[in-house]
Backbone bond lengths (Angstrom), bond angles and torsions (degrees), N, CA, C in turn:
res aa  C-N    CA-C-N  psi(-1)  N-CA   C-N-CA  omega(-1)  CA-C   N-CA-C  phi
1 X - - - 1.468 - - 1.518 109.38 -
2 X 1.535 125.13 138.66 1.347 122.57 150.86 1.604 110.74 -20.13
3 X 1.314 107.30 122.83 0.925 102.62 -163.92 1.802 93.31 -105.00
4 X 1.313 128.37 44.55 1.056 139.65 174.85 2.091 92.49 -107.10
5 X 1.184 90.96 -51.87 1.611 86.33 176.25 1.252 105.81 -63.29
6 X 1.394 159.06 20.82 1.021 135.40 159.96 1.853 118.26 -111.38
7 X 1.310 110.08 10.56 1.402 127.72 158.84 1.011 120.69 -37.44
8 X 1.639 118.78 119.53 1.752 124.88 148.30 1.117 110.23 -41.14
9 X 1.600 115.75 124.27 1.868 112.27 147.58 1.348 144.04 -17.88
10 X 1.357 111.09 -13.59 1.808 110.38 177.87 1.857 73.17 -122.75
11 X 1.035 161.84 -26.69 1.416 145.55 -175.39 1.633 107.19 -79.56
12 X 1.519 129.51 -37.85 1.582 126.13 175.71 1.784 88.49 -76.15
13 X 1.506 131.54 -56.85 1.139 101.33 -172.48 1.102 127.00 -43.77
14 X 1.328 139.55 -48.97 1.464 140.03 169.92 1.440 107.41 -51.06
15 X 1.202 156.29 -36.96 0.941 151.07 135.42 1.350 112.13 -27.30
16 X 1.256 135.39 -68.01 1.401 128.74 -149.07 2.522 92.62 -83.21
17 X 0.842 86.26 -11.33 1.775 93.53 -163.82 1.601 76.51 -68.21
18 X 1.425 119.62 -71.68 0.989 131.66 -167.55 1.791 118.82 -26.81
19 X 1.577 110.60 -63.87 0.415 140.63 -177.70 1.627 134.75 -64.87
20 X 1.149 92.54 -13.88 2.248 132.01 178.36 0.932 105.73 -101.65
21 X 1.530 125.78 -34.26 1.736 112.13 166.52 1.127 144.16 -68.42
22 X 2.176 90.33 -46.73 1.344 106.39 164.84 1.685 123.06 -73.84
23 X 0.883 119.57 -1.23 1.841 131.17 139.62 1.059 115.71 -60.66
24 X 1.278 117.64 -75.94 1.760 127.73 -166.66 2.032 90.54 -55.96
25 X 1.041 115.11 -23.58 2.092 117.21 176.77 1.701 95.41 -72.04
26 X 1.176 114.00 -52.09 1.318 107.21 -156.71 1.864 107.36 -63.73
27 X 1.436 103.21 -46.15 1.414 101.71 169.32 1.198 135.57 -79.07
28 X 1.583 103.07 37.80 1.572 121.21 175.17 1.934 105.46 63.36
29 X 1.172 108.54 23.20 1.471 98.09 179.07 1.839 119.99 -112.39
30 X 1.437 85.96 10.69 1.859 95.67 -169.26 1.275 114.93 -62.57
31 X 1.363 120.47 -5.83 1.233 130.04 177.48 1.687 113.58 -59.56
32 X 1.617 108.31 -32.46 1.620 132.35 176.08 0.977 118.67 -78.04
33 X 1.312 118.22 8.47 1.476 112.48 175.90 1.703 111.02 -75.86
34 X 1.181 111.04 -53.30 1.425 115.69 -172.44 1.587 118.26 -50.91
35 X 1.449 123.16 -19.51 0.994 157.84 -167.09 1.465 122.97 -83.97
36 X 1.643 98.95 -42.38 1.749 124.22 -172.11 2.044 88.39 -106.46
37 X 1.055 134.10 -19.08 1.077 119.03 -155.91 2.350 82.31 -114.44
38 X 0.853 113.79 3.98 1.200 125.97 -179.53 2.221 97.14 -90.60
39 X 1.651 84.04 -62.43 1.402 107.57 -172.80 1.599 108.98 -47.88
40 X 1.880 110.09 -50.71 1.561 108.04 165.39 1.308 118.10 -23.22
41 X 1.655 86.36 -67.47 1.864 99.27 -164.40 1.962 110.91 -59.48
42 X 1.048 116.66 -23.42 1.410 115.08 174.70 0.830 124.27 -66.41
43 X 1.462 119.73 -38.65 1.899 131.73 179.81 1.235 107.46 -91.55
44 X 1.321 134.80 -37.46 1.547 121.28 155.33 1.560 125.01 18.21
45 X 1.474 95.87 -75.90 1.409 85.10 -148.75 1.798 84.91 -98.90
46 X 1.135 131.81 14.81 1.766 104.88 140.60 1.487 115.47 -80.25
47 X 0.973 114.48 18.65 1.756 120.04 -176.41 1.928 104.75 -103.73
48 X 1.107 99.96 -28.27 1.745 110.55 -161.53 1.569 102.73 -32.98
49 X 1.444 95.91 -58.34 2.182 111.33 -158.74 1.476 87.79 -55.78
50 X 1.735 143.51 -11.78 1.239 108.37 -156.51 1.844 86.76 -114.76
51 X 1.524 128.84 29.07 0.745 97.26 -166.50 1.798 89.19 -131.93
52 X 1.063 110.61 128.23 1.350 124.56 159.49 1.442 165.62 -104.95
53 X 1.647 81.77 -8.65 1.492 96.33 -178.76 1.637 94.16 -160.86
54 X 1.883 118.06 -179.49 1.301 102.79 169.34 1.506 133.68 -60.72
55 X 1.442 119.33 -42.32 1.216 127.37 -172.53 1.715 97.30 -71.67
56 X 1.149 148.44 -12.98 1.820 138.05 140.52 0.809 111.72 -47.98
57 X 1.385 106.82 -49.91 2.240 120.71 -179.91 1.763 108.09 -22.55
58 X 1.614 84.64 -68.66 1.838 112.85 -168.11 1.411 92.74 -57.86
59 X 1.704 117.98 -81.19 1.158 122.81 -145.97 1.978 98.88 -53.75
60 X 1.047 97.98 -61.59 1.947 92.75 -174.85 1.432 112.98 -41.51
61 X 1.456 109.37 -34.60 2.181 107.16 172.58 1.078 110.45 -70.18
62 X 1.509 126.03 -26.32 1.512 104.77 173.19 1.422 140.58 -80.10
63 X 1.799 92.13 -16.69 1.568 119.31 166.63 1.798 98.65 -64.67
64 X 1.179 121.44 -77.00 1.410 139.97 155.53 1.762 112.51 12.84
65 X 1.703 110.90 -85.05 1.534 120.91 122.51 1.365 110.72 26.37
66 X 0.915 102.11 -109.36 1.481 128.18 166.83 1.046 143.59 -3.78
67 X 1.344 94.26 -87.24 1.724 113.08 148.14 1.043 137.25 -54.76
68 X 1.140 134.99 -41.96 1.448 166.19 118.05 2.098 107.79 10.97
69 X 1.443 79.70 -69.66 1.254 94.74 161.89 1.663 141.27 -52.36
70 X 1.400 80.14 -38.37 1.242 108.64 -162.34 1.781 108.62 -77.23
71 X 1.399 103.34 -30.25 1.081 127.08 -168.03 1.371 121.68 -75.06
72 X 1.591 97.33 -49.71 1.615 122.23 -167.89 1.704 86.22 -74.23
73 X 1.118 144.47 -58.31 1.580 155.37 -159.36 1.285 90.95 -68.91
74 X 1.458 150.91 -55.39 1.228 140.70 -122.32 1.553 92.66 -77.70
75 X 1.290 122.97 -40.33 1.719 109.16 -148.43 1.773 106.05 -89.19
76 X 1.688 104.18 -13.27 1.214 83.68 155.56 1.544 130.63 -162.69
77 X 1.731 80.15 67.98 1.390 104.61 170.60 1.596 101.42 -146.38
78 X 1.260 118.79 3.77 1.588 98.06 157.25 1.735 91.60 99.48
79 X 1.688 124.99 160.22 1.476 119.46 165.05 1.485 111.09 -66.17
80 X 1.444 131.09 -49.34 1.209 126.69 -153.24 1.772 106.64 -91.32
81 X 1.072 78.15 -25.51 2.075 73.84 -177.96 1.608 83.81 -82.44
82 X 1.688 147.37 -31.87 1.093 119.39 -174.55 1.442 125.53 -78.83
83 X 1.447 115.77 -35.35 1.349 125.70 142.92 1.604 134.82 -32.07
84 X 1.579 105.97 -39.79 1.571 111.68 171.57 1.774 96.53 -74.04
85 X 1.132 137.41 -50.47 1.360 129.92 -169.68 1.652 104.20 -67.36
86 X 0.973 124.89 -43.77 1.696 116.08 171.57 0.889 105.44 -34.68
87 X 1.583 114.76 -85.40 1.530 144.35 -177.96 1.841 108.68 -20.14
88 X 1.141 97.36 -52.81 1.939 107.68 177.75 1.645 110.74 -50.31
89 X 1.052 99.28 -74.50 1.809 129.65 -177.81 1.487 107.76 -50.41
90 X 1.857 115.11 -54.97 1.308 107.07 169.83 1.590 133.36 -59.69
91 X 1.472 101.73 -50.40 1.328 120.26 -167.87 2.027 116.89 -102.24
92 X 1.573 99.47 -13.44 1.726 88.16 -178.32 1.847 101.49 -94.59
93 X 1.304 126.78 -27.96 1.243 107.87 -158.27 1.406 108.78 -76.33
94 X 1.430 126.02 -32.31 1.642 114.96 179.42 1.441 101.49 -101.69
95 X 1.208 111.85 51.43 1.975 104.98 178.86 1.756 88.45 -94.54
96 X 1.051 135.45 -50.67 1.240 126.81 -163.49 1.705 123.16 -60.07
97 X 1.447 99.51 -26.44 1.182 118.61 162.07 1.440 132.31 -64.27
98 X 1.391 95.81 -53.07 1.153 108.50 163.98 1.868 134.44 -39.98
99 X 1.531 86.50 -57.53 1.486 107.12 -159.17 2.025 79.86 -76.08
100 X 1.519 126.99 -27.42 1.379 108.66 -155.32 1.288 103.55 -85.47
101 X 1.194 116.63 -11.28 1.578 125.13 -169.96 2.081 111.56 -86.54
102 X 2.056 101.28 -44.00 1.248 112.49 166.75 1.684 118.65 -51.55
103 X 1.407 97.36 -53.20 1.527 104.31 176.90 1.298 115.31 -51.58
104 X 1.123 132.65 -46.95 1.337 151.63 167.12 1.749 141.44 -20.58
105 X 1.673 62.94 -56.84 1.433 89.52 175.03 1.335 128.80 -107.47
106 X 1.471 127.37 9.54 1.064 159.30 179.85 1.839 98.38 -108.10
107 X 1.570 110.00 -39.55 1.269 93.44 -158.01 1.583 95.83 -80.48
108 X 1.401 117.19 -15.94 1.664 120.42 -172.06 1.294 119.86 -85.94
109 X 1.430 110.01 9.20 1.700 120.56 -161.14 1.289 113.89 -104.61
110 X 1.339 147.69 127.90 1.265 135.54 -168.97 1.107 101.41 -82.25
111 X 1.480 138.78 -2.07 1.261 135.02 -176.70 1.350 113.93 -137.79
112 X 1.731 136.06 47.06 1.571 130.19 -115.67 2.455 80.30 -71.50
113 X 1.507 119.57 -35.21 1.116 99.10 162.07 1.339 164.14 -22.37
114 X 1.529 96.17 -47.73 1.476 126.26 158.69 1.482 116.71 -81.34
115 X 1.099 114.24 -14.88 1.508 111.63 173.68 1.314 129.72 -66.99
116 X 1.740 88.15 -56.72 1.642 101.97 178.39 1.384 123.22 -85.84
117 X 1.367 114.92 -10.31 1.759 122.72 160.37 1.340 113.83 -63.26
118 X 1.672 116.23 -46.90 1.871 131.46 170.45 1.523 82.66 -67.57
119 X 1.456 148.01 -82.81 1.565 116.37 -158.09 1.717 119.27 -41.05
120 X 1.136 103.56 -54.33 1.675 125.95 -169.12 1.407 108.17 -30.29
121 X 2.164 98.32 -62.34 1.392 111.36 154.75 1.457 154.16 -20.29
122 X 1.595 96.26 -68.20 1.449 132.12 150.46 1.809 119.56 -41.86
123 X 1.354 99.41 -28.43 1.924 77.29 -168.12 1.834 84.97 -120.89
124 X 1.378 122.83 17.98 1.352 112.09 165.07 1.632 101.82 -86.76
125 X 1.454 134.72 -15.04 1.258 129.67 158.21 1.621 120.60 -79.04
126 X 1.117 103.80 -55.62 1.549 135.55 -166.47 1.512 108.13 -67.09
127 X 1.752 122.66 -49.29 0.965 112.26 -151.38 2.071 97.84 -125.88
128 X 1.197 118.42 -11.31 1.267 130.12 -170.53 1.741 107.04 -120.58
129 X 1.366 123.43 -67.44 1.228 137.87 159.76 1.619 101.47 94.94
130 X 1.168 109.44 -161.21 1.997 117.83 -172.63 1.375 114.98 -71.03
131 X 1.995 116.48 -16.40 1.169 89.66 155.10 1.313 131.84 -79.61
132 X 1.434 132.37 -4.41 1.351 125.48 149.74 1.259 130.89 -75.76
133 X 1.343 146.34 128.96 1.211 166.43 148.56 1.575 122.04 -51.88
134 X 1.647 117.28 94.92 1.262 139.07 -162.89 1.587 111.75 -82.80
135 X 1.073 149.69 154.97 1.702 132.37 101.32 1.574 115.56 -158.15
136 X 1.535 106.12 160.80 1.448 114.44 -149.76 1.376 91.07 -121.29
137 X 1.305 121.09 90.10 1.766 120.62 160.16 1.110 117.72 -59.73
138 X 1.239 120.81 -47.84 1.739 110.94 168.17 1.565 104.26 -122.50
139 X 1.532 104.47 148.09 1.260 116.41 -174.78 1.358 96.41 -175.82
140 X 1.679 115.25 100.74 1.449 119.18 177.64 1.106 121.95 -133.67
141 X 1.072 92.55 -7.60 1.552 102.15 -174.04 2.067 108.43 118.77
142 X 1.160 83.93 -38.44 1.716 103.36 -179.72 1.763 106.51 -67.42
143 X 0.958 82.76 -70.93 1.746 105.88 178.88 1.594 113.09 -115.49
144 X 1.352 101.47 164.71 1.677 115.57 -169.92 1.519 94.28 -152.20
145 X 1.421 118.19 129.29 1.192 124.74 178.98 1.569 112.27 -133.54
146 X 0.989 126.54 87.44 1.835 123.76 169.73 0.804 126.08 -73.05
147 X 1.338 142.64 120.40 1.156 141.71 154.64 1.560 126.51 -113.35
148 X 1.521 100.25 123.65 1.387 106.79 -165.76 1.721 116.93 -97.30
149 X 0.938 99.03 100.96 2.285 110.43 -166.99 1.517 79.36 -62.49
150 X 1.436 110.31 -81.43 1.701 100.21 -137.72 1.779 90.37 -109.22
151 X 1.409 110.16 131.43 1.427 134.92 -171.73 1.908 90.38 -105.96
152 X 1.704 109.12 120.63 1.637 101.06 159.02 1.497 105.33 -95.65
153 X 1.503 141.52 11.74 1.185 124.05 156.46 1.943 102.19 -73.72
154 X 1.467 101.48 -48.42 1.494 86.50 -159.49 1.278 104.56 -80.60
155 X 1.507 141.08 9.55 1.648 141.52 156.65 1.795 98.08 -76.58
156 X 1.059 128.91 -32.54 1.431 125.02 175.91 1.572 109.85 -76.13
157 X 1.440 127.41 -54.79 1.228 105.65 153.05 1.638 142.94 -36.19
158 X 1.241 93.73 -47.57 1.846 104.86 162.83 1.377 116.96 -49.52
159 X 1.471 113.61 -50.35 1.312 95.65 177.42 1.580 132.03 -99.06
160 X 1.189 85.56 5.21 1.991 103.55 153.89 1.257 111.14 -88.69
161 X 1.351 128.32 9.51 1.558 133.13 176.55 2.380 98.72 45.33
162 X 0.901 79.09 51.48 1.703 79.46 -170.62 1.425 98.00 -139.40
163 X 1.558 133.46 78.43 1.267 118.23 -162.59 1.628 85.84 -123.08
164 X 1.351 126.93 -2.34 1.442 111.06 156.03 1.363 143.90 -64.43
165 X 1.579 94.89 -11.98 1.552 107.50 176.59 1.889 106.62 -82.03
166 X 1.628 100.09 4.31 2.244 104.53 -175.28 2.169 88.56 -42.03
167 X 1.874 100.08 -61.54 1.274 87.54 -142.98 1.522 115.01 -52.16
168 X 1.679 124.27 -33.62 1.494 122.84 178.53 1.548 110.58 -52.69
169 X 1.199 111.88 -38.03 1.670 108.62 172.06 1.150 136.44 -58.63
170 X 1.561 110.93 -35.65 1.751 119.57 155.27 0.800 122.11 -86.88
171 X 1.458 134.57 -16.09 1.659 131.81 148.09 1.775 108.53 -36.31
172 X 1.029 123.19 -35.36 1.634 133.82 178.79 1.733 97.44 -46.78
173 X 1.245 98.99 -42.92 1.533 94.67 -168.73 1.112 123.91 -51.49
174 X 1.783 110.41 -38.64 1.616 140.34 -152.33 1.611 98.39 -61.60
175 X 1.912 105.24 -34.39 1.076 102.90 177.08 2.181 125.16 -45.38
176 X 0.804 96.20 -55.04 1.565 107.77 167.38 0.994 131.26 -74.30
177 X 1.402 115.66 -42.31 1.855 121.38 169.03 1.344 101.69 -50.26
178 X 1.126 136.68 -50.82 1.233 123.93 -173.95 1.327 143.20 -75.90
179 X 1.549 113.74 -3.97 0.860 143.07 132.36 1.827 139.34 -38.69
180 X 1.059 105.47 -15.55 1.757 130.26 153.83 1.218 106.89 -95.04
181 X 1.665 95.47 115.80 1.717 108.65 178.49 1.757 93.68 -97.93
182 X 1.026 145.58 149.17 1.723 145.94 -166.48 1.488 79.01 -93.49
183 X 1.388 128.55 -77.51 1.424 123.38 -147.71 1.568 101.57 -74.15
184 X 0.827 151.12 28.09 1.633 172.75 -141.82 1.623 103.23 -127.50
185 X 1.638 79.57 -93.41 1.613 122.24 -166.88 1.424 114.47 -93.26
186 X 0.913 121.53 -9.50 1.758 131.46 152.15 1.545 87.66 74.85
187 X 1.162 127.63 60.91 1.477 121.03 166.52 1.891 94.32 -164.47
188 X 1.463 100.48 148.26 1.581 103.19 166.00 2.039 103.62 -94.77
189 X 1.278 114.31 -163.91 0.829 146.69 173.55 1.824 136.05 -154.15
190 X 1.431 130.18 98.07 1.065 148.06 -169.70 1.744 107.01 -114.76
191 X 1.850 95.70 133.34 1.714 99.81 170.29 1.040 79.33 -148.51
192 X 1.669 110.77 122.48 2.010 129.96 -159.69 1.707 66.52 -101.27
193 X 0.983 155.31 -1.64 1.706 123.03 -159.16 1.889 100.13 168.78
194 X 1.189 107.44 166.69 1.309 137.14 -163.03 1.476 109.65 -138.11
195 X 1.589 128.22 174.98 1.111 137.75 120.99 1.652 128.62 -48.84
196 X 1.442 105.32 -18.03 1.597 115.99 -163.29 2.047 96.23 -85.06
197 X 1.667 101.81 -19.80 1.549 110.10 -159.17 1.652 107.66 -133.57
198 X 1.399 125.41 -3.28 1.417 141.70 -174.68 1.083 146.58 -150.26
199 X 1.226 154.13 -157.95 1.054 126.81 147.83 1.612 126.22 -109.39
200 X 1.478 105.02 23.05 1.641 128.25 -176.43 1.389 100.33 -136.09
201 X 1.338 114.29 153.92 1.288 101.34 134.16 1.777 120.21 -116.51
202 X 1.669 121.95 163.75 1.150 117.00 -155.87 1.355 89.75 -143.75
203 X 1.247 111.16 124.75 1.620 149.88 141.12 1.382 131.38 -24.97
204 X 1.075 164.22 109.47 1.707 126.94 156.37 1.492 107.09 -126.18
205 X 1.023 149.28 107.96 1.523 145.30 -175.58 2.226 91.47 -103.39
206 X 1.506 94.45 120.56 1.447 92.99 179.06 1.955 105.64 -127.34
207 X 1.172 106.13 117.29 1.439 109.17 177.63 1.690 116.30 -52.59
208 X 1.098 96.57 122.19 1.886 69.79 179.30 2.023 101.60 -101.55
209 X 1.158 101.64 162.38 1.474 136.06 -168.93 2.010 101.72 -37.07
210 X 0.578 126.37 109.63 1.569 134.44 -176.21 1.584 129.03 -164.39
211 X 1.215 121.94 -164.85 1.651 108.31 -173.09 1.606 107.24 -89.50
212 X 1.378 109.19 -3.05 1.614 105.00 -167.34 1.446 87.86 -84.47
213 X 1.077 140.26 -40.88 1.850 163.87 -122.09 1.922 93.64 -120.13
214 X 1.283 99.37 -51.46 1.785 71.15 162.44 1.385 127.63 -122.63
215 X 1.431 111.72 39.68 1.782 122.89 140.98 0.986 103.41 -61.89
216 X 1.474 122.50 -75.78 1.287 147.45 -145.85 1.893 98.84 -61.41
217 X 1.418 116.66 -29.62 1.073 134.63 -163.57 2.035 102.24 -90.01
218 X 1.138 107.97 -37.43 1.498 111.30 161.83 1.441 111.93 -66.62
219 X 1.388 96.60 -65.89 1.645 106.02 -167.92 1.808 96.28 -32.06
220 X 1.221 133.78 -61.58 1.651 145.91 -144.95 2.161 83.19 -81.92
221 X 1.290 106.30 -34.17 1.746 87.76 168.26 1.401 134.51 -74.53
222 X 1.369 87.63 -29.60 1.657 98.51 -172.04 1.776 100.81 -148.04
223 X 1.287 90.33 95.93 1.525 105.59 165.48 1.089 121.78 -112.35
């Protein structure tokens, strides 16, 4: 796998900071950095109570990020033109990476299904931790269903009273979702909802019908 996807939360943030400026430079706005990286340090410490360990550290700075951003741009560029410039800076400069590393590693997997359900797994300890809120109603191998109760990006938005910036934050995802080709990797991918649209967000990884799907489908008849 890209081994950019396998980053600690305060190690991709530095990456992604990096990477939001020299964007926010390219569209003649680098001048705002000093400004948004001022703005971090101001909102900070309404962020403190949500932070507990390192991987809160990361995840709350990238919300932070964000806002930050979001903030310094708003008064005079309007919500939606300031929202479209987040959205750019956050989510376009490591998409290529992203998506080359997902593909990747899906394409090397004899099961690219089982892969990304064991990643999914993996970074609800590793990469999110107890301040996120997990559970898997279905998970059989067939289907994979996540559902995510408690989001610490969208409790950090809450208490930046800034919860319009949810949708640029799950746009982050798009980076990787898209990275599953169905006729590829023999699985779809579905998210009925967000924090940006609910009060969950929801998952669905569905295997579709193939020779891996009915081994696995004997094996459970006749064992």
């Amino acid at each position: 796998m890209n081994e950019k996807l396998l980053l600690s939360p305060l190690a991709a943030l530095g990456l992604i900071e990096k990477s939001f400026f020299e964007h926010l430079g390219k569209l003649s706005l680098g001048g705002e950095e000093s400004s948004i990286r001022d703005r971090i340090r101001g909102l900070a410490p309404k962020t403190r109570h949500l932070i507990h360990n390192e991987l809160d550290e990361g995840n709350v700075g990238f919300t932070l990020l964000a806002v930050a951003a979001y903030d310094v741009l708003l008064p005079q560029l309007g919500s939606e033109k300031a929202l479209h410039i987040v959205d750019a800076c956050l989510n376009e400069p490591l998409r290529a990476w992203v998506l080359e590393g997902t593909a990747g590693m899906l394409d090397a997997s004899a099961d690219p299904f089982e892969a990304i359900t064991q990643s999914s797994r993996e970074r609800e300890e590793h990469y999110f931790g107890p301040s996120f809120a997990f559970e898997r109603p279905v998970d059989d191998g067939f289907g994979y269903v996540l559902n995510v109760r408690r989001c610490l990006f969208h409790e950090t938005l809450r208490a930046l009273e800034r919860t319009e910036v949810q949708p640029v934050l799950c746009r982050f995802d798009l980076n990787w979702i898209d990275g599953i080709d169905p006729a590829r990797h023999r699985m779809r991918f579905a998210r009925p909802s967000t924090f940006a649209t609910a009060d969950l967000c929801r998952m669905w990884f569905m295997r579709l019908e193939g020779p891996m799907l009915l081994k696995k489908a004997h094996a459970k008849t006749n064992p």
